[in-house]
C-alpha positions as CSV (number, residue, x, y, z in Angstrom):
1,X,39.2,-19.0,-6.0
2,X,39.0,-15.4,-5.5
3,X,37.8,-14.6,-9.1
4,X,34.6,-17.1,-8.3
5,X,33.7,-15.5,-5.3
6,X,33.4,-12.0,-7.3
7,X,31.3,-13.9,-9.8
8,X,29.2,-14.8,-7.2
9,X,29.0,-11.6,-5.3
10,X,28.1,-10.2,-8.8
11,X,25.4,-12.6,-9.5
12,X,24.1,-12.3,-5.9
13,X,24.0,-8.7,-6.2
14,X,22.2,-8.6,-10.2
15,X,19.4,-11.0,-8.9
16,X,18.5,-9.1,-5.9
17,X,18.3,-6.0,-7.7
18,X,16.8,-7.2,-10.7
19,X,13.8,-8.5,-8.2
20,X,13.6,-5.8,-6.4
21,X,13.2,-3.0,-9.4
22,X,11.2,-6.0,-10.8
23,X,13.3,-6.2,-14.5
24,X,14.0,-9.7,-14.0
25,X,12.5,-10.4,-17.8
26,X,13.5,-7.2,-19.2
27,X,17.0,-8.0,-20.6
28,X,18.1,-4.7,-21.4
29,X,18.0,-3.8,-18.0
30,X,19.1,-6.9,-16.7
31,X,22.4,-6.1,-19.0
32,X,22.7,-2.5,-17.8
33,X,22.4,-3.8,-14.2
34,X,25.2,-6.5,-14.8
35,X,27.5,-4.2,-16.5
36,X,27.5,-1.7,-13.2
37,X,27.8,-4.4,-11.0
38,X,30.8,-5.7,-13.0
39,X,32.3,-2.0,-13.2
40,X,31.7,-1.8,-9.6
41,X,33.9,-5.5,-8.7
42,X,36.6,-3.9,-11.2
43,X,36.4,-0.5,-8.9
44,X,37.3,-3.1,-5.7
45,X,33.8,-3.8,-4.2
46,X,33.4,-7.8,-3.8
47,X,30.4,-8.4,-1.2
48,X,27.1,-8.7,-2.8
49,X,25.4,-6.3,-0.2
50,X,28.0,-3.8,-0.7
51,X,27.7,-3.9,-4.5
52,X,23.7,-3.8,-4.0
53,X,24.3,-0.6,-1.9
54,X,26.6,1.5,-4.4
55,X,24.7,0.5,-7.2
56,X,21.2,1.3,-5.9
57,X,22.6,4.9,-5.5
58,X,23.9,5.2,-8.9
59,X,20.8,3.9,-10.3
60,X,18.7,6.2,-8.1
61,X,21.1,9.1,-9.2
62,X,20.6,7.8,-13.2
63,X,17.0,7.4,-12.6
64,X,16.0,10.4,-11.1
65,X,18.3,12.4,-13.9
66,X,16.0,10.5,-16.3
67,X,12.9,11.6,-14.5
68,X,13.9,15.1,-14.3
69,X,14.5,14.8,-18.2
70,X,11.2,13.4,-18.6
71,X,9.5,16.3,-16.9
72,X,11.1,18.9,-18.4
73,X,10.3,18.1,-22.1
């Protein structure tokens, strides 16, 4: 029983964050988003709200590194 309720803390956490960065169609990043959140479960983390909070931070890290990128070229 325990294994569905990380499923669903997974899911939870993918569809909040796929609305709120607005990728919900875009199913590259939909994946990327669902792998984190899946490395994250693995790493211990099992409530939605705490997996939305560690994985916004990575993704603000990655996406900020990407910007930065961006600029310099």
């Amino acid at each position: 029983m325990q294994e569905w309720s990380n499923v669903s803390a997974v899911n939870a956490a993918l569809k909040s964050l796929c609305r709120e960065l607005g990728v919900e169609r875009d199913r590259q990043s939909v994946l990327q988003i669902a792998t984190l959140l899946m490395r994250l479960s693995k790493e211990g983390l099992r409530d939605a709200e705490d997996l939305v909070k560690s994985a916004r931070t990575q993704l603000g890290i990655s996406f900020n590194h990407q910007e930065t990128n961006a600029v310099d070229e």
